[in-house]
Structures are given as C-alpha cells and as structure tokens.
DSSP file (Angstrom, degrees, kcal/mol; ACC not computed):
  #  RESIDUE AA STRUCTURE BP1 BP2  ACC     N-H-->O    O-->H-N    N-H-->O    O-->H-N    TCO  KAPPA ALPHA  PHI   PSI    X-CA   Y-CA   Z-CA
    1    1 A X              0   0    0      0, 0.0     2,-0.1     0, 0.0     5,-0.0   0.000 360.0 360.0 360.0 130.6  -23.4  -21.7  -50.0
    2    2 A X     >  -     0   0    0      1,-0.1     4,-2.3     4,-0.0     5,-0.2  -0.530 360.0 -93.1 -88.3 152.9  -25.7  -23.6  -52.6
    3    3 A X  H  > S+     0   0    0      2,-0.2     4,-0.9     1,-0.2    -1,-0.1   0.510 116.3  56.7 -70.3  10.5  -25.8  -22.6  -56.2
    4    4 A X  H >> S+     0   0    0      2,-0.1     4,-1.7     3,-0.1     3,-1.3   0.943 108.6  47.0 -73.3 -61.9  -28.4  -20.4  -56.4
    5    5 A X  H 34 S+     0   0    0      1,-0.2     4,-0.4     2,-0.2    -2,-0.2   0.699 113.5  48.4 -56.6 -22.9  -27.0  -18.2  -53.8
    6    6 A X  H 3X S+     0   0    0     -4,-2.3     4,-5.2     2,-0.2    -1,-0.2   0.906 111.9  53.0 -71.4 -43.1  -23.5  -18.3  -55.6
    7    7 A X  H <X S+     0   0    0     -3,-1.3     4,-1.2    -4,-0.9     5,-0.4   0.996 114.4  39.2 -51.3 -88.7  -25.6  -17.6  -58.9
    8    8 A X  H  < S+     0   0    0     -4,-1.7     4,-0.3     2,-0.2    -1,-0.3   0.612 111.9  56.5 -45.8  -4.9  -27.4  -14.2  -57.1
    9    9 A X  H >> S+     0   0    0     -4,-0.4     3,-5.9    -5,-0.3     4,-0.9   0.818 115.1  45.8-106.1 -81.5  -23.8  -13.0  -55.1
   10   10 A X  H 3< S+     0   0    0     -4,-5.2    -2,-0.2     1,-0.3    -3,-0.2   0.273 111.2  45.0 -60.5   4.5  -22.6  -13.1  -59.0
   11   11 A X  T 3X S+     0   0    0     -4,-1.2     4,-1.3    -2,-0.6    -1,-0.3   0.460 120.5  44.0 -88.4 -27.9  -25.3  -11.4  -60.5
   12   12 A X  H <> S+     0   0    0     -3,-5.9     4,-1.3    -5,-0.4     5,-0.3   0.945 113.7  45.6 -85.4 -54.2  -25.1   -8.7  -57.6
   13   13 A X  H  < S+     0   0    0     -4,-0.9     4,-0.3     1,-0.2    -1,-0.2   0.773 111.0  54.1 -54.3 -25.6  -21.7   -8.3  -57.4
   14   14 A X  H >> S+     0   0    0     -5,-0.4     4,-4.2     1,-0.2     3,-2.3   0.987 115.4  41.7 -65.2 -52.9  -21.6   -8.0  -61.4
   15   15 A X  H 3X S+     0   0    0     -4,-1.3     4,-1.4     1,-0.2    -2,-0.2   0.620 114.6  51.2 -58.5 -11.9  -24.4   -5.0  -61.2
   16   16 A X  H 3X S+     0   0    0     -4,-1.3     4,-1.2     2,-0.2    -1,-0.2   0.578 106.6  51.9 -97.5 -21.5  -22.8   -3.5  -58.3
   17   17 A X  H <> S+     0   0    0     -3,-2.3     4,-0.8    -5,-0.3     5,-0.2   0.907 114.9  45.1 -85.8 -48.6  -19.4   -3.5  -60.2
   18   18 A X  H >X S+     0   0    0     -4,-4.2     3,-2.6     1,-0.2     4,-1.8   0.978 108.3  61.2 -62.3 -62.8  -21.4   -1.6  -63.3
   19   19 A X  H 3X S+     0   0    0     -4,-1.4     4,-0.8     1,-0.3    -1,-0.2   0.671 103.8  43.9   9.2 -70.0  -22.9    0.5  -61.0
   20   20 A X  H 3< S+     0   0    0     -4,-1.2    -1,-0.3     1,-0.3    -2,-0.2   0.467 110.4  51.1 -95.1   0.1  -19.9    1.9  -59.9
   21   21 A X  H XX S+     0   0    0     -3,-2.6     4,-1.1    -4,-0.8     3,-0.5   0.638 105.9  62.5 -91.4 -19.1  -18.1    2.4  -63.2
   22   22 A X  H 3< S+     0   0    0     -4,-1.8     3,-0.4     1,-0.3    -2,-0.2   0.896 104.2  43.7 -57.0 -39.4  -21.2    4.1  -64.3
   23   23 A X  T 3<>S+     0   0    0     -4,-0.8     5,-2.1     1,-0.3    -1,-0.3   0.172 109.6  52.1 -96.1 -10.2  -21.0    6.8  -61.8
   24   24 A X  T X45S+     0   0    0     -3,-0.5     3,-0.6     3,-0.2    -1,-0.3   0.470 111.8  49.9 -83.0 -30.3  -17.4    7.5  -62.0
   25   25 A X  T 3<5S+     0   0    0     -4,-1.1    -2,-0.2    -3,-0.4    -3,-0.1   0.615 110.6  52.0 -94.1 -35.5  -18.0    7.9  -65.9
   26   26 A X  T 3 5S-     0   0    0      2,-0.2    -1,-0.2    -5,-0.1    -3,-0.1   0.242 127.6 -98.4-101.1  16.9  -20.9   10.1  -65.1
   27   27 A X  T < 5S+     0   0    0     -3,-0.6     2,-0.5     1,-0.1    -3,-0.2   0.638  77.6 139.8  86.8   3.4  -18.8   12.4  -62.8
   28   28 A X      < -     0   0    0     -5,-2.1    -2,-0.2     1,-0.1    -1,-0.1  -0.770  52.5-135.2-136.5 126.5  -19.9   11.0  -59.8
   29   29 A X        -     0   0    0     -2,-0.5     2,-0.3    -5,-0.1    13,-0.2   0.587  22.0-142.4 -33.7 169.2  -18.0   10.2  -56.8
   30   30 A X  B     -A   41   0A   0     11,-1.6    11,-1.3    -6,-0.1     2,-0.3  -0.854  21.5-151.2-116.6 160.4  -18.8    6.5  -55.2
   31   31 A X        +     0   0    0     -2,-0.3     9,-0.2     9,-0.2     2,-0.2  -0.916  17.0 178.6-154.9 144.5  -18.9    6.2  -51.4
   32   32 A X        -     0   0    0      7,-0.4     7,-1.3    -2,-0.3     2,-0.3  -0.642  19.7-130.9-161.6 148.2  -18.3    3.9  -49.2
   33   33 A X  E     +C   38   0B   0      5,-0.2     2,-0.3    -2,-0.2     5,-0.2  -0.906  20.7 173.4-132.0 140.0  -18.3    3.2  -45.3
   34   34 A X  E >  S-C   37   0B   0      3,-1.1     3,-1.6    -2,-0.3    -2,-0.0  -0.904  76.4 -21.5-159.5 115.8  -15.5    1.6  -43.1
   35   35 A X  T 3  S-     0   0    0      1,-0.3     2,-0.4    -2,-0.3     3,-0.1   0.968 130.2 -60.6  40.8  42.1  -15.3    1.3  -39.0
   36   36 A X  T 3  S+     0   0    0      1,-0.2    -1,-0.3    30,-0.0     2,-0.1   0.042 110.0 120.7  93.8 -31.9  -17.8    4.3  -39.7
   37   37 A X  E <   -C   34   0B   0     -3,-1.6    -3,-1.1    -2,-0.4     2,-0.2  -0.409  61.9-124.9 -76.3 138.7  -15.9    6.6  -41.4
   38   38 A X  E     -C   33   0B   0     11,-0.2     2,-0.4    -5,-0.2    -5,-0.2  -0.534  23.6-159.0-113.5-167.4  -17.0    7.6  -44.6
   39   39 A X        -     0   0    0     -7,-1.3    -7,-0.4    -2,-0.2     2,-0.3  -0.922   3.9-152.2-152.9 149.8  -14.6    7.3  -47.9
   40   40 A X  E     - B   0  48A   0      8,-1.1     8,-1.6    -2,-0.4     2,-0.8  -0.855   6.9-169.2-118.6  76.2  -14.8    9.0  -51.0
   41   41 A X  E     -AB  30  47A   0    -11,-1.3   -11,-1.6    -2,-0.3     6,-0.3  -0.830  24.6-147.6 -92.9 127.8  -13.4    7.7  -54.6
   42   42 A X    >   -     0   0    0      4,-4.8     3,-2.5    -2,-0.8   -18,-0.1  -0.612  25.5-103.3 -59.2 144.5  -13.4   10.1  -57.1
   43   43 A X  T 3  S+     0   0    0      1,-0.3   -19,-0.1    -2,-0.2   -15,-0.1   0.797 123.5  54.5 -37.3 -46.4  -13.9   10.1  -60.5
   44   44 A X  T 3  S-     0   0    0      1,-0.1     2,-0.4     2,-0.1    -1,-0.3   0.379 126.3 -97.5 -49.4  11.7  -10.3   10.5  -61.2
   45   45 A X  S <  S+     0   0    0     -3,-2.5    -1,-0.1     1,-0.3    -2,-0.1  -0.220  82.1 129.6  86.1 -44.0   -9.6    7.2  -58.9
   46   46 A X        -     0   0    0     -2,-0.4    -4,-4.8    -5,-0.2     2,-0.4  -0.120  45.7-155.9 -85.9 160.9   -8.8    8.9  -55.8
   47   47 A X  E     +B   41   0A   0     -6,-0.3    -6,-0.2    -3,-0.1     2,-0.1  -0.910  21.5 163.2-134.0 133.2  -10.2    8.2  -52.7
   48   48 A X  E     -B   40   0A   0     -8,-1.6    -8,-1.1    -2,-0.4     4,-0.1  -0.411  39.4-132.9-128.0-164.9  -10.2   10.8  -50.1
   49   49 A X  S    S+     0   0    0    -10,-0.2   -11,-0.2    -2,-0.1     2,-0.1   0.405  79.9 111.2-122.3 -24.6  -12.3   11.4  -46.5
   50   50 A X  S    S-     0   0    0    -10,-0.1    -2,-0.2     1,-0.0     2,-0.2  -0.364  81.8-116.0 -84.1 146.6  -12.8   14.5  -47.8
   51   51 A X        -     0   0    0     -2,-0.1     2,-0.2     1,-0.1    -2,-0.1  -0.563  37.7-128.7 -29.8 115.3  -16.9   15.7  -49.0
   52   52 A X     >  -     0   0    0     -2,-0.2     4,-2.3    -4,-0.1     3,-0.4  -0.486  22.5-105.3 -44.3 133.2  -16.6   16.3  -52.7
   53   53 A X  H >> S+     0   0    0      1,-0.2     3,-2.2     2,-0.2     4,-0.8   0.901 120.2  55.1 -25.9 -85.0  -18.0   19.6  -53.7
   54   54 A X  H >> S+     0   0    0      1,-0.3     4,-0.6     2,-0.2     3,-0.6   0.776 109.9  52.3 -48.2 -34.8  -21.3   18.4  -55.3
   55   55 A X  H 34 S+     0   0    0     -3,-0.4    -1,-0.3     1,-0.2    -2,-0.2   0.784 104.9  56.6 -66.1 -27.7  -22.0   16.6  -51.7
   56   56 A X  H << S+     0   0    0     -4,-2.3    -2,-0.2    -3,-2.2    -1,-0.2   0.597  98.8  53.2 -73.1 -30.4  -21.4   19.8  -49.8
   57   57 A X  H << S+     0   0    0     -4,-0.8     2,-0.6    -3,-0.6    -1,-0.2   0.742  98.5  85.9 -88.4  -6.0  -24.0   22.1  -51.4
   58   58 A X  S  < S-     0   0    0     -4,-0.6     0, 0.0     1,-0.1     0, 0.0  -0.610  96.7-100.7 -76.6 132.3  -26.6   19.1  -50.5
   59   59 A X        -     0   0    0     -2,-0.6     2,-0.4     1,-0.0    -1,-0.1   0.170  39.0-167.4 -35.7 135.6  -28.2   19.1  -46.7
   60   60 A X        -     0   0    0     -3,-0.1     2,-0.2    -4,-0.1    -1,-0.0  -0.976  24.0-104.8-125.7 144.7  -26.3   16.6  -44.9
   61   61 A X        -     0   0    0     -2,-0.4     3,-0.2     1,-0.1     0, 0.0  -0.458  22.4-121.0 -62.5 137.0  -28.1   15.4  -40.8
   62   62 A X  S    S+     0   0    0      1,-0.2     2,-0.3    -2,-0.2    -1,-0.1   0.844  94.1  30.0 -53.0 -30.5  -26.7   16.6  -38.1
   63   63 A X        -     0   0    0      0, 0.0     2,-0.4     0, 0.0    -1,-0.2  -0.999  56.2-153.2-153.4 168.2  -26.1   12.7  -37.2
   64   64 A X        -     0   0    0     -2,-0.3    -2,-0.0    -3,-0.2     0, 0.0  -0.886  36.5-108.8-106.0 116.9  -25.6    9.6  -38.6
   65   65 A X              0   0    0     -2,-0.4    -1,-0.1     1,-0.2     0, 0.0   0.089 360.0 360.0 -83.7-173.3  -26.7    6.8  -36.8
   66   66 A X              0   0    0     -3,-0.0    -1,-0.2     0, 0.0   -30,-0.0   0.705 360.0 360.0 -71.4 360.0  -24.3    4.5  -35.3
C-alpha cells in the first residue's frame, strides 16, 4: 500500500468512526453485516440481532440479496 492510499484508508476510517458516533448520539442504531446476518448496536452500546423499533415501522424487502 503506497501513501496516498494509506492517507485516504485514514481519512475514511476517521469519517466512518465520526459517523458512527454521530448516530448513536442522535438516537440511532448503527448496523452492520457479518456471514450475512445482520447486527444491531444500539445507542446504549448494545448490539443485538434483533430490528430496533424505529427499523420495524419502516418497509423492509421480502429479500435481501445474497
């Protein structure tokens, strides 16, 4: 990996890191995908499988592609 590309991974990873405190700060879950399955942290920290409420009243597909 050259240093530009080291340069953009740490610029992304920084914005990705803010991102995700933002949204926990603003009440809303983060989520996240693993071997397919999808993962939940809540604002409180915990990370569940389960839908959060606010995801549940939104139209979800019947599928999800692979």
């Amino acid at each position: 990996m050259n240093d530009l590309e080291k340069k953009i991974l740490k610029v992304a990873t920084k914005a990705v890191k803010e991102a995700q405190i933002d949204s926990l700060q603003r009440g809303i879950a983060n989520v996240y995908s693993k071997n397919k399955r999808l993962y939940f942290q809540l604002p409180d920290g915990t990370i569940t499988e389960q839908v959060p409420v606010l995801y549940q009243a939104s139209s979800q597909p019947d599928y999800v592609g692979e």
